[in-house]
PAMI-283647 format. One record per residue: z, y, x of N, C-alpha, C in turn. Coordinates in pm, whole numbers, padded with zeros to 5 digits, always signed. Layout:
% residues N
ZYXZYXZYX ...
% end
This chain:
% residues 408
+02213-03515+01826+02099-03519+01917+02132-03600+02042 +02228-03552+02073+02286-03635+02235+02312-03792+02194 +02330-03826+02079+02356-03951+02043+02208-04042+02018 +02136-03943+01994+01990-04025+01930+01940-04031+02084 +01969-03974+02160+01922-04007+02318+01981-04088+02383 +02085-04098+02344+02164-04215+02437+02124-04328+02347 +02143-04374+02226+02051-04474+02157+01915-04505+02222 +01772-04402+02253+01659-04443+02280+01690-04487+02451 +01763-04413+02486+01778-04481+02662+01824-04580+02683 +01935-04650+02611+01972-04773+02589+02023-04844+02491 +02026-04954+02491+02047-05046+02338+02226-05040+02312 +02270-05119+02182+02417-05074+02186+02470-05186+02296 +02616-05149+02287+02689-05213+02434+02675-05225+02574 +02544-05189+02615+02491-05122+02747+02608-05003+02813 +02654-05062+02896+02723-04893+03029+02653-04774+03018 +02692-04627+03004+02696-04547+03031+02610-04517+03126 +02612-04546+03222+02569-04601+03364+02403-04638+03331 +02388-04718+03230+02236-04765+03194+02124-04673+03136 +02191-04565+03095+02106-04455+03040+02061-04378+03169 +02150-04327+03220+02070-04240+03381+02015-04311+03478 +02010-04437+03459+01929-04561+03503+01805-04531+03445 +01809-04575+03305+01694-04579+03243+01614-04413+03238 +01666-04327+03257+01580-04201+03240+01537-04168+03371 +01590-04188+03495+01526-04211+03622+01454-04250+03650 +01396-04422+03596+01297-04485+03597+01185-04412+03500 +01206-04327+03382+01090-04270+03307+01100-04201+03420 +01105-04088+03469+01103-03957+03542+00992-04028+03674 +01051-04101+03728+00928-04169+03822+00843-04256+03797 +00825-04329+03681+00707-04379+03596+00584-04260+03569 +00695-04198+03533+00593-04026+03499+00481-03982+03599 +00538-03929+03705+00449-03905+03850+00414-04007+03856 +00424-04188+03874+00382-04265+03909+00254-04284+03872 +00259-04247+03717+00120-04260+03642+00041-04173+03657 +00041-04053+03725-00051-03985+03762-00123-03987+03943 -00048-04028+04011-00059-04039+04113-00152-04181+04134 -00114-04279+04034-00216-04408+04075-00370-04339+04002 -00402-04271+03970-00507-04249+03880-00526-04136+03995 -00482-04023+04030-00495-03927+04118-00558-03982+04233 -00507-04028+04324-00476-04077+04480-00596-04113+04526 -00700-04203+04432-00843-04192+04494-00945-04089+04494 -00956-04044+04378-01020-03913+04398-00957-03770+04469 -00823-03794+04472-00763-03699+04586-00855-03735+04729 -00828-03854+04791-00839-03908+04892-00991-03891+04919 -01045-03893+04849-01235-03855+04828-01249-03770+04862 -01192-03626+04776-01219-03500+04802-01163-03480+04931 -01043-03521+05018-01011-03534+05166-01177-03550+05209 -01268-03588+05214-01355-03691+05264-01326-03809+05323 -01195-03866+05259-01218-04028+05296-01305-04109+05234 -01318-04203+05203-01401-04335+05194-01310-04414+05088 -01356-04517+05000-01319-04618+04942-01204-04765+05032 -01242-04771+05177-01162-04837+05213-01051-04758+05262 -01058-04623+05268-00965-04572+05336-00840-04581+05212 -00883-04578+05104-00809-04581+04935-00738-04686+04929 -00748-04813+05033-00729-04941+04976-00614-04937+05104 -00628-04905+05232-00568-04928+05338-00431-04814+05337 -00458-04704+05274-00329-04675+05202-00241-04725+05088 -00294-04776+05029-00217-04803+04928-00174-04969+04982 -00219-05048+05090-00148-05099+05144-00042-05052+05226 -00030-04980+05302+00099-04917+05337+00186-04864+05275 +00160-04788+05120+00279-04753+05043+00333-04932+05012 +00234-05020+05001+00344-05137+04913+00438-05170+05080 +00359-05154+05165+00428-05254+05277+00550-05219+05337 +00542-05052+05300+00654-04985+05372+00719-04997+05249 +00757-04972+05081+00821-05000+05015+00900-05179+05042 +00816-05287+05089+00819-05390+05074+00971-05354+05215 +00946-05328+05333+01079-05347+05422+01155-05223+05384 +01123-05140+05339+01251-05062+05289+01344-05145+05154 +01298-05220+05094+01349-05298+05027+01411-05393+05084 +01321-05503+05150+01439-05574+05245+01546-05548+05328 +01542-05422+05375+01631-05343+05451+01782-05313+05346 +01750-05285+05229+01855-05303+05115+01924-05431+05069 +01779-05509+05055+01865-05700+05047+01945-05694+05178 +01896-05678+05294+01987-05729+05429+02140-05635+05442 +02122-05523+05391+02294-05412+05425+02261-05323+05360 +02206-05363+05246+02254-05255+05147+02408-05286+05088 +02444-05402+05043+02568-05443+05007+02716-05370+05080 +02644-05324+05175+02709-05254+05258+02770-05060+05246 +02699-05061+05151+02668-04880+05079+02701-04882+04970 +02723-04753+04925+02787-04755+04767+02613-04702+04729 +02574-04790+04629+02466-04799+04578+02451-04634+04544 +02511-04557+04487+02481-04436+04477+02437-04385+04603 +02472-04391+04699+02407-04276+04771+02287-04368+04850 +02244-04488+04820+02143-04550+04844+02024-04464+04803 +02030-04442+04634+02000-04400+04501+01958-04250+04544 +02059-04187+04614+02013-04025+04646+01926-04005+04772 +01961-04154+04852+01859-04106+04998+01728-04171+04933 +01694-04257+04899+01553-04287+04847+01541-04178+04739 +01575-04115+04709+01529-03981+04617+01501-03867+04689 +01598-03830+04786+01573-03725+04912+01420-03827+05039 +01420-03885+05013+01295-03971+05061+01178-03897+04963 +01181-03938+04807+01097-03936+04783+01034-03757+04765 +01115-03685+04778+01064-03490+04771+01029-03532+04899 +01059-03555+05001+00931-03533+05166+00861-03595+05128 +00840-03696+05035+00649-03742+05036+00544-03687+04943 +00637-03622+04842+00620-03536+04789+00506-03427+04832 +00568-03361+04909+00561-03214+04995+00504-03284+05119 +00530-03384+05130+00401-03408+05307+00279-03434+05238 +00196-03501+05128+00124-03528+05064+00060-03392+05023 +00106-03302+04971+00036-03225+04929+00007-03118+05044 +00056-03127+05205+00038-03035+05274-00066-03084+05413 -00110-03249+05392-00150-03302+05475-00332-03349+05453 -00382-03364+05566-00533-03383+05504-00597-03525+05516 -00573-03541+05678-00550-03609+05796-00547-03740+05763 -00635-03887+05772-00579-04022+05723-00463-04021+05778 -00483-04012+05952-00348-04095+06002-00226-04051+05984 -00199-03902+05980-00039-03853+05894-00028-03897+05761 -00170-03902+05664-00104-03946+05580-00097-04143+05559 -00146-04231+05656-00087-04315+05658+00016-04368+05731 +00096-04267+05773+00250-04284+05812+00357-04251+05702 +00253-04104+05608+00381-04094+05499+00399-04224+05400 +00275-04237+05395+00234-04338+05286+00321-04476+05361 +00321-04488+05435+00412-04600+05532+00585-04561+05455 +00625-04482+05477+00743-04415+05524+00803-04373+05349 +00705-04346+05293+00751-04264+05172+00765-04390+05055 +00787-04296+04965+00790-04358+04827+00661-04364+04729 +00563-04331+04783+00432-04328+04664+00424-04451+04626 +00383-04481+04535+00351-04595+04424+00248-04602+04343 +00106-04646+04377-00023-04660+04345+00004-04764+04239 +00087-04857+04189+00038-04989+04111+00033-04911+03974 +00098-05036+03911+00100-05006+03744+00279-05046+03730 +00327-05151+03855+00421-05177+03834+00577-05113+03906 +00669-05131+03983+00762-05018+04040+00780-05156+04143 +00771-05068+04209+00749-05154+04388+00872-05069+04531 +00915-05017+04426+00981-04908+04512+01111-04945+04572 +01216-04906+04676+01324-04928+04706+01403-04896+04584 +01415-04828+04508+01438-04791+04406+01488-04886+04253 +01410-05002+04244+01429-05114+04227+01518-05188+04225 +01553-05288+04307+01690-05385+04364+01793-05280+04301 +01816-05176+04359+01935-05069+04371+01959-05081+04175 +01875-05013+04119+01851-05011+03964+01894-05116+03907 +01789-05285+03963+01828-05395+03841+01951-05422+03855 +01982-05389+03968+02139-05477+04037+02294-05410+03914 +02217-05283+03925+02306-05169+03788+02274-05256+03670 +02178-05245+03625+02138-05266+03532+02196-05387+03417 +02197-05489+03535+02227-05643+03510+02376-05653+03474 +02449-05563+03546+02627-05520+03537+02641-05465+03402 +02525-05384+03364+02581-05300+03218+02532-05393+03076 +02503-05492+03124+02507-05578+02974+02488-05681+02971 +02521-05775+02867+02504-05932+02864+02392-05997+02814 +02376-06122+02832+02327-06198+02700+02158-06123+02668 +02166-06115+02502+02046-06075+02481+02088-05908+02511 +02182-05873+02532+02159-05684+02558+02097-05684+02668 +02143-05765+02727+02088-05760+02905+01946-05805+02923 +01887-05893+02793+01708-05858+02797+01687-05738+02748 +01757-05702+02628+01690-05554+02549+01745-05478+02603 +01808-05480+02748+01811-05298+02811+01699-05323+02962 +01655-05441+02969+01543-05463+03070+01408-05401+03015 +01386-05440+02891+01295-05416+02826+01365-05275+02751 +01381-05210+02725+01395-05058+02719+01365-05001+02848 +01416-05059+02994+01396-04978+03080+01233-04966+03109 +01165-05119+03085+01021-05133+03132+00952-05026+02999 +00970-05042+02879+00942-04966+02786+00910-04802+02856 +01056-04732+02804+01039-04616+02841+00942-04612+02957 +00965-04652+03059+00873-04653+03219+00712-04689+03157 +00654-04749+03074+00533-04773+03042+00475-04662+02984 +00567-04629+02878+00541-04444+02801+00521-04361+02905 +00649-04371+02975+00636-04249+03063+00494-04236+03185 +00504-04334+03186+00343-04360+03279+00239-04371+03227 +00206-04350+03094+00069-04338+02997+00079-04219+02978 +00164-04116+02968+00168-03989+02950+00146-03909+03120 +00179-03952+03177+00140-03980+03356-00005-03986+03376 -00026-04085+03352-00173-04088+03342-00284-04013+03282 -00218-03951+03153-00299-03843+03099-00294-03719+03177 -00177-03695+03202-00170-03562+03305-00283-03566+03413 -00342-03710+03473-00437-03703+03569-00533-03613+03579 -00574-03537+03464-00669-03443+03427-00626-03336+03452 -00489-03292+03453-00468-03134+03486-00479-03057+03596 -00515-03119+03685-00609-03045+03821-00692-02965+03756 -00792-03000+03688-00944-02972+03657-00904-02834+03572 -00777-02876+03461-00748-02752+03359-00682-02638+03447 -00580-02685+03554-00504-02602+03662-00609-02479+03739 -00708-02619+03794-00828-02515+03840-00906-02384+03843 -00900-02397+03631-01005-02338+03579-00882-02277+03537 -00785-02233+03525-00690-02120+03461-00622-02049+03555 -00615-02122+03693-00537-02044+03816-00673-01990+03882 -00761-02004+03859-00908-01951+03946-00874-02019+04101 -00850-02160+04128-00811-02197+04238-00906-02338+04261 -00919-02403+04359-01004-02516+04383-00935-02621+04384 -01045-02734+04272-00989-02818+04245-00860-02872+04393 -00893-02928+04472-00849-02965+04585-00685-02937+04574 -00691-02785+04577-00563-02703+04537-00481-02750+04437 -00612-02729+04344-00476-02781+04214-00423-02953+04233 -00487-03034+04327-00435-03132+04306-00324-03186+04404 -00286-03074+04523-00214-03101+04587-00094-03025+04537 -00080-02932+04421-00032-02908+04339+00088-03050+04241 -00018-03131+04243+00046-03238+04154+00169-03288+04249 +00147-03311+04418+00237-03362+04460+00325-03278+04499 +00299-03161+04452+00457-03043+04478+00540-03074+04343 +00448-03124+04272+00530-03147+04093+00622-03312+04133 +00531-03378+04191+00595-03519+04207+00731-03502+04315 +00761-03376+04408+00860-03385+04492+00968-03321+04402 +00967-03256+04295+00997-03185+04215+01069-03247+04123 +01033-03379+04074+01060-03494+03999+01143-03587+04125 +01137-03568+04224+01230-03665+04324+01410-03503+04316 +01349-03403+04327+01480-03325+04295+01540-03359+04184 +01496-03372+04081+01536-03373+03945+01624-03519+03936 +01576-03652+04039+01641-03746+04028+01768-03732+04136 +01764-03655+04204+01882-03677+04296+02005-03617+04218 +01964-03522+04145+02048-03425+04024+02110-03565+03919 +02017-03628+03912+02071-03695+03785+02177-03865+03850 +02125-03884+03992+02204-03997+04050+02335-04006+04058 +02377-03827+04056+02509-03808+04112+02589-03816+03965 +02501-03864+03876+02596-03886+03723+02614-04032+03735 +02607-04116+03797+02618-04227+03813+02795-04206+03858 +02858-04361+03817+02997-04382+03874+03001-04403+04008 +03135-04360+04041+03178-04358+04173+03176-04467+04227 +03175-04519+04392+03149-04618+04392+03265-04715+04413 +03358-04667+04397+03496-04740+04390+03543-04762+04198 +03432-04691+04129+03485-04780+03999+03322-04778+03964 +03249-04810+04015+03111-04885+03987+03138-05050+04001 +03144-05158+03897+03148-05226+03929+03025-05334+03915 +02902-05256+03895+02788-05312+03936+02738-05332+04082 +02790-05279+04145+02803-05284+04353+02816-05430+04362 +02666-05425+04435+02691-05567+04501+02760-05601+04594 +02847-05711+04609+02909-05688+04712+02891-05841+04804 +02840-05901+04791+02787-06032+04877+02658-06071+04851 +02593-06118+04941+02426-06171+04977+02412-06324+04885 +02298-06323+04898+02278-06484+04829+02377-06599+04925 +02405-06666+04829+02483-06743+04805+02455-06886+04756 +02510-06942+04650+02467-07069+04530+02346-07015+04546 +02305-06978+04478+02202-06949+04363+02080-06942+04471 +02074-06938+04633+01973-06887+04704+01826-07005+04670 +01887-07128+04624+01745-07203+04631+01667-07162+04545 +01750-07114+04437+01613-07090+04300+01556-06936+04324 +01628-06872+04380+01588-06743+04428+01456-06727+04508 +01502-06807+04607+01372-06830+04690+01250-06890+04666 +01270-06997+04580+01170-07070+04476+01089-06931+04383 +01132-06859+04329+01115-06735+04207+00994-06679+04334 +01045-06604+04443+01057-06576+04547+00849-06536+04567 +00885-06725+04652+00748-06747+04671+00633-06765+04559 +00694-06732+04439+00579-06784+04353+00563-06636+04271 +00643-06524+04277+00636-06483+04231+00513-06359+04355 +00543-06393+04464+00466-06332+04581+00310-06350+04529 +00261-06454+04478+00124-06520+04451+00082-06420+04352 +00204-06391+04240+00157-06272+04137+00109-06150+04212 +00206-06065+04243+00160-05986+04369+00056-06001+04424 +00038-06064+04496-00112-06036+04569-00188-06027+04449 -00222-06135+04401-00335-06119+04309-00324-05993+04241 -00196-05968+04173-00230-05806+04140-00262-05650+04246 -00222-05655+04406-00255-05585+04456-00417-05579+04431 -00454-05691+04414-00647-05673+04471-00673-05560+04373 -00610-05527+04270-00687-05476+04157-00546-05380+04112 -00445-05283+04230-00403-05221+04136-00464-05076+04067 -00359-04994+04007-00418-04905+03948-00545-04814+03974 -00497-04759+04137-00534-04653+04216-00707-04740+04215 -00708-04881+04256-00846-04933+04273-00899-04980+04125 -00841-04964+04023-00890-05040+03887-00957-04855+03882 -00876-04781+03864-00937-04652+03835-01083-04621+03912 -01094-04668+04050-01235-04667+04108-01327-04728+04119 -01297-04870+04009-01373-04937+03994-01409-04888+03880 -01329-04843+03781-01396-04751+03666-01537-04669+03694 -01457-04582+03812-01559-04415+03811-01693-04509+03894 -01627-04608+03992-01785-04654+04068-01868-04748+03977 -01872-04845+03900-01891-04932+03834-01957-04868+03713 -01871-04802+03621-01967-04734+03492-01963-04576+03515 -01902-04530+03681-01963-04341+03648-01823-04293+03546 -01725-04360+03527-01621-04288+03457-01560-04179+03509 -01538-04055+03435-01443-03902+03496-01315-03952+03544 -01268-03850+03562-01108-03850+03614-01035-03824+03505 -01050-03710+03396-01018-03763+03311-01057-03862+03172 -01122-03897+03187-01166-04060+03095-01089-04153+03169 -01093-04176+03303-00977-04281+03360-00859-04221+03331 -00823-04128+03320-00665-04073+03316-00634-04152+03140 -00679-04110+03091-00710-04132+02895-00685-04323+02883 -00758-04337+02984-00782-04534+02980-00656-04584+03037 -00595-04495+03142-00481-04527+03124-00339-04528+03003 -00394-04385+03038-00286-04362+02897-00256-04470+02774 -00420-04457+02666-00408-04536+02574-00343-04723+02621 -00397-04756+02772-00364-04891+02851-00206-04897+02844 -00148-04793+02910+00034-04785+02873+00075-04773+02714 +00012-04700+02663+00130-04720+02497+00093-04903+02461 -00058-04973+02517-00006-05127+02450+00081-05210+02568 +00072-05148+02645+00183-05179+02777+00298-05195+02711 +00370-05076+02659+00517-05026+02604+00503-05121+02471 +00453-05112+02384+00448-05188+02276+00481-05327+02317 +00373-05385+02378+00351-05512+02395+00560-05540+02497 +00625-05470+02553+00750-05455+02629+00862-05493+02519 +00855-05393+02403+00940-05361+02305+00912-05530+02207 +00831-05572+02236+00843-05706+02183+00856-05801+02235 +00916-05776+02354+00921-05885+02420+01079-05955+02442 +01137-05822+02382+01301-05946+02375+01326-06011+02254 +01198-05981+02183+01169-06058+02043+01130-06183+02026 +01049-06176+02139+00941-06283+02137+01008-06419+02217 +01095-06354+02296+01214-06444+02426+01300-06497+02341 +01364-06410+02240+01525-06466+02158+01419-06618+02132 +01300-06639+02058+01204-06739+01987+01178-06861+02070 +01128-06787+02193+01034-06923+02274+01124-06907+02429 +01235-06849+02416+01242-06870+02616+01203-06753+02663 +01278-06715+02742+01240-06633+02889+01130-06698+02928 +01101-06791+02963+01018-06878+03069+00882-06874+03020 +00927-06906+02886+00774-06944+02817+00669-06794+02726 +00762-06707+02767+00730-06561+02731+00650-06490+02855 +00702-06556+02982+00671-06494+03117+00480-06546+03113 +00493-06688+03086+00405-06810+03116+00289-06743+03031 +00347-06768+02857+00218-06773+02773+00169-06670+02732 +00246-06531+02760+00146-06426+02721+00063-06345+02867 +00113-06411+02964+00022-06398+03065-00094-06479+03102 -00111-06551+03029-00243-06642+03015-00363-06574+02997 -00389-06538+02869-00469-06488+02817-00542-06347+02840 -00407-06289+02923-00435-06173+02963-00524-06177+03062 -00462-06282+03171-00568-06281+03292-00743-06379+03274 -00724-06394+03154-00884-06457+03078-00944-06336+03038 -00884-06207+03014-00910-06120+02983-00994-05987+03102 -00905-06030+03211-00919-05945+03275-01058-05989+03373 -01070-06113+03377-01199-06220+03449-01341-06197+03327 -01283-06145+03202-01401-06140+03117-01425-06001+03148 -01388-05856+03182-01379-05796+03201-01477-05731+03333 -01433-05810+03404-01492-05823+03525-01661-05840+03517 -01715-05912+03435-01806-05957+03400-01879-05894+03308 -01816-05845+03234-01881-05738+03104-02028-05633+03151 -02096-05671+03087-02233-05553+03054-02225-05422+03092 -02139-05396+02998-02099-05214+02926-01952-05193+02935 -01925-05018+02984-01804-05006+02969-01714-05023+02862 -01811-04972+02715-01669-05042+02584-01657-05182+02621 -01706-05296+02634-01680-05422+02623-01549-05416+02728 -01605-05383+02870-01492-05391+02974-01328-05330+02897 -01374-05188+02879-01268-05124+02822-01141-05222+02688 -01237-05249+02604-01217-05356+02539-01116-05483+02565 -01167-05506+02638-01117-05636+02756-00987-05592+02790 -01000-05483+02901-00865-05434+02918-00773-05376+02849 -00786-05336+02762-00686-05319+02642-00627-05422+02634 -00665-05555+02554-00665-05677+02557-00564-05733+02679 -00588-05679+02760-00503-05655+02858-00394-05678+02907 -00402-05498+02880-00289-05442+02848-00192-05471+02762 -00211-05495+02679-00128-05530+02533-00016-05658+02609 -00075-05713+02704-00006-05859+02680+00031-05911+02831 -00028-05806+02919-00007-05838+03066+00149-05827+03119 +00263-05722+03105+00333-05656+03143+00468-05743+03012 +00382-05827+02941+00522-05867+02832+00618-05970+02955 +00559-05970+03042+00696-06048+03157+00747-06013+03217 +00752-05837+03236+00794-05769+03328+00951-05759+03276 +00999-05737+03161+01158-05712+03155+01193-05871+03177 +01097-05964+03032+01160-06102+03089+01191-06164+03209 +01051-06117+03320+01079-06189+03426+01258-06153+03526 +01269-05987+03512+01399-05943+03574+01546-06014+03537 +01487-06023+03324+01656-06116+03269+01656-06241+03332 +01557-06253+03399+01503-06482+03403+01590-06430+03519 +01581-06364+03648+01640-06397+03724+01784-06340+03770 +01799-06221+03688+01940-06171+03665+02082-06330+03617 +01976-06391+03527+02043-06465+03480+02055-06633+03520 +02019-06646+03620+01958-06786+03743+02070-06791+03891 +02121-06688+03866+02207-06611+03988+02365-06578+03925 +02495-06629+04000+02596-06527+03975+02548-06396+03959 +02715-06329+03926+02716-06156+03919+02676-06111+04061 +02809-06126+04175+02794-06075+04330+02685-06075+04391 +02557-06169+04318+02454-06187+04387+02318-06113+04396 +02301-06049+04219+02251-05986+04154+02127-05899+04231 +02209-05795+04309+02141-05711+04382+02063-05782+04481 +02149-05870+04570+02061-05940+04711+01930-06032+04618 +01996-06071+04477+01863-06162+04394+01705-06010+04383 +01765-05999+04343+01674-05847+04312+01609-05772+04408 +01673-05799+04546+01611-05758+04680+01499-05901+04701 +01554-05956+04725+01500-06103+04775+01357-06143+04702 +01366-06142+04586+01259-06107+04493+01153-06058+04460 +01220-05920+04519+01111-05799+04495+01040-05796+04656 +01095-05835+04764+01065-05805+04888+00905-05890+04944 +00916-06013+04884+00781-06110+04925+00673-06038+04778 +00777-05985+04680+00640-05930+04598+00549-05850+04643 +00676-05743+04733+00565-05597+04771+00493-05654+04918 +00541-05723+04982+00476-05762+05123+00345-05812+05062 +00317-05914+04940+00250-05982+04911+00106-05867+04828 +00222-05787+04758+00108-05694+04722+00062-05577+04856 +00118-05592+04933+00065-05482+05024-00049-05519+05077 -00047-05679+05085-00198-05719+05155-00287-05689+05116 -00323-05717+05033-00421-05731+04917-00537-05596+04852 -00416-05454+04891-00501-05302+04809-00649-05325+04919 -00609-05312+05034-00676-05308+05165-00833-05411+05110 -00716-05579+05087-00865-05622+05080-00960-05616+04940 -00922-05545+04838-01006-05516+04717-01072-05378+04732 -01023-05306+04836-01088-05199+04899-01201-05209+04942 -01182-05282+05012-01340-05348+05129-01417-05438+05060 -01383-05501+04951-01437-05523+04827-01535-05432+04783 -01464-05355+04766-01517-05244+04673-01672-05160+04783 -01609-05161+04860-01721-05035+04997-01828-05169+05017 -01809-05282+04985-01921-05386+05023-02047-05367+04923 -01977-05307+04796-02028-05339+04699-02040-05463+04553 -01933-05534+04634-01858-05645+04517-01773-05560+04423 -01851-05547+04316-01767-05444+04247-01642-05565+04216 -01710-05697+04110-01618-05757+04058-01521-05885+04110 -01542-05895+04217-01491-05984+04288-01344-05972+04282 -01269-05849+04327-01155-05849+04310-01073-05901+04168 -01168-05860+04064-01107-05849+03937-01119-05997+03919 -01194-06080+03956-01226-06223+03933-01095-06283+03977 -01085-06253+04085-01004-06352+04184-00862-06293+04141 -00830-06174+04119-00680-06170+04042-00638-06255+03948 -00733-06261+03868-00747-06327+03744-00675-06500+03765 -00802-06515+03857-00784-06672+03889-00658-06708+03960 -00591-06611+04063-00477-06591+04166-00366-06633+04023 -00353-06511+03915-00240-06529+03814-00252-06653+03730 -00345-06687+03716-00331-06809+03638-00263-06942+03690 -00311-07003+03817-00259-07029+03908-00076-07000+03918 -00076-06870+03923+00086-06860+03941+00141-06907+03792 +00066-06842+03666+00166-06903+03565+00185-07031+03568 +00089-07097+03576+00073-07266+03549+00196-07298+03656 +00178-07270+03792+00268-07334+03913+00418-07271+03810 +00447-07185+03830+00535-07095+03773+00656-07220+03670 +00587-07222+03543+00639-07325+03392+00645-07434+03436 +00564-07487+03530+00567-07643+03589+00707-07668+03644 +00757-07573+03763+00821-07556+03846+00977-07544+03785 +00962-07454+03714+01099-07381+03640+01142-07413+03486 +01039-07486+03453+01114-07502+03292+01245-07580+03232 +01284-07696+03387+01419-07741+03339+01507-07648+03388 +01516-07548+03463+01617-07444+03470+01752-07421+03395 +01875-07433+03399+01957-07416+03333+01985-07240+03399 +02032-07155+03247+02004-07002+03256+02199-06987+03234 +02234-06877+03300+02348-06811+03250+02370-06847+03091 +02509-06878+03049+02532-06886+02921+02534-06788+02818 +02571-06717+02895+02547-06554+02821+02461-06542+02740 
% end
């Protein structure tokens, strides 16, 4: 049994080290997926407003975005483990301030300060710290197929996340308690899941024989980094306009969808998430990292602009499936593209550097698909993501296709 688990957590020749990696990232994929589906109709029943939905979930990316840079700049400086346990002891107080607070403005300081994560994707300090491991525990093609196991599992675990979105309503009606209750409930479960990871960090190696520790800042490798950098920022935004927390309220405002029917649309949306993941170090060994990132994100964002536009909710629904299936196949590739563009020592500061103009870039953006939304442009946001990513793939393959990659 212990063997068939260490198999599904990571591929063969992967570190030790890569499995409590990889089950960390399910464990907060998990809450993640309920909380982006949660967080607006939480925030409703508060009596906030639709922009108030958008102007938080800009502050979770923005404050994730410099707590991240704060790691590219001296994290190199820390033994990544106990990086790993204070952003976990971070994430139980947002936990537990969330479910005890009513108030916009306390809760847009936690939401500043904390770890919540409204997208679809992991925006978290949490991140850098992870790929930087990650990239140390394997080579070559292991080192795509344990990227893509990690995005995998994390896609499951957040479609099953997402279904949970509904258990307020069942909590409700079996504890004889108000909804409200049961849903501040969820974020005593989500601080609960930040205990459970601090438990499991300390199985990580020491940091004197961890030799995934970064131990120097960009270097060589900083031009293409920074190139990745800014273009990969363009993705970001365009996906803030439309992440989860606001795709879910464009659901319930747009066609009248429940909380749980959006919870469900997620769900079924993550297993072609995970699928569409698990083929993607398949699809890379064939055509390229590059051209895996490029061409199955094409179609997706034709998808998501038809979507936008649709009549009826099956068609929309439809659409996004369509989606789904094919949106997220660049998420492990894109991490091996740049794990592997960079020395070893650099890894982590690549992975900070990276991720840091993503989340700044997505932080802008919840805010303005918010005010979108309270205008009454239902589809505007969804348009202009669309058009934003296409844009980035095209610039993207133009830019990077003579790239010479790690030999590995």
């Amino acid at each position: 049994m212990t063997d068939l688990l260490a198999s599904i957590l990571a591929p063969r020749g992967a570190a030790p080290s890569a499995r409590v990696l990889v089950a960390g990232r399910a464990l907060r994929a998990f809450v993640d997926g309920y909380v982006a589906v949660l967080l607006p109709a939480y925030l409703l029943a508060l009596g906030l407003d639709a922009w108030a939905v958008g102007v938080l979930a800009t502050a979770t990316l923005l404050g994730s975005a410099l707590a991240t840079l704060a790691v590219g700049a001296w994290g190199h400086r820390f033994a990544q483990r106990a990086l790993l346990a204070g952003a976990a002891v971070l994430m139980i107080a947002t936990g537990l301030a969330f479910a005890s607070l009513s108030q916009f403005w306390p809760l847009l300081l936690v939401a500043f300060v904390g770890t919540l994560n409204p997208s679809s994707g992991d925006v978290s300090v949490f991140l850098p710290l992870e790929h930087a491991q990650l990239a140390n525990a394997a080579s070559g093609d292991a080192r795509t197929a344990l990227f893509a196991r990690y995005s995998l599992l994390a896609s499951l675990a957040a479609s099953f996340g997402a279904l949970a979105a509904a258990a307020p309503a069942w909590i409700a009606q079996a504890a004889g308690i108000g909804l409200l209750d049961s849903m501040r409930l969820m974020f005593v479960a989500y601080a609960a899941v930040g205990l459970a990871l601090l438990w499991l960090y300390r199985r990580l190696p020491e940091p004197h024989a961890d030799s995934g520790a970064a131990k120097s800042p960009l270097g060589a490798s900083r031009g293409i980094v920074v190139k990745l950098a800014l273009l990969f920022s363009v993705d970001a935004f365009a996906g803030g306009l439309i992440v989860n927390s606001l795709l879910s309220l464009w659901l319930m405002q747009r066609f009248d969808l429940s909380l749980a029917g959006a919870g469900a649309f997620f769900f079924w949306a993550g297993l072609l998430t995970a699928a569409s993941q698990l083929a993607a170090p398949w699809v890379a060994r064939r055509i390229g990292l590059l051209n895996t990132m490029v061409f199955t994100h094409l179609p997706a964002n034709l998808c998501l602009i038809a979507a936008a536009l649709a009549p009826s909710l099956p068609l929309a629904l439809a659409l996004l499936f369509i989606r789904s299936a094919l949106s997220q196949m660049d998420v492990p590739t894109r991490t091996a593209y740049v794990m592997s563009v960079v020395t070893p020592p650099e890894r982590a500061a690549a992975a900070s550097v990276t991720a840091v103009p993503r989340s700044l870039a997505s932080a802008l953006s919840p805010s303005i698909g918010g005010a979108l939304f309270a205008a009454g442009w239902f589809s505007a946001p969804l348009v202009a993501c669309g058009l934003l990513k296409i844009a980035y793939d095209l610039t993207l393959w133009a830019a990077c296709r003579g790239q010479r990659l790690d030999p590995e």
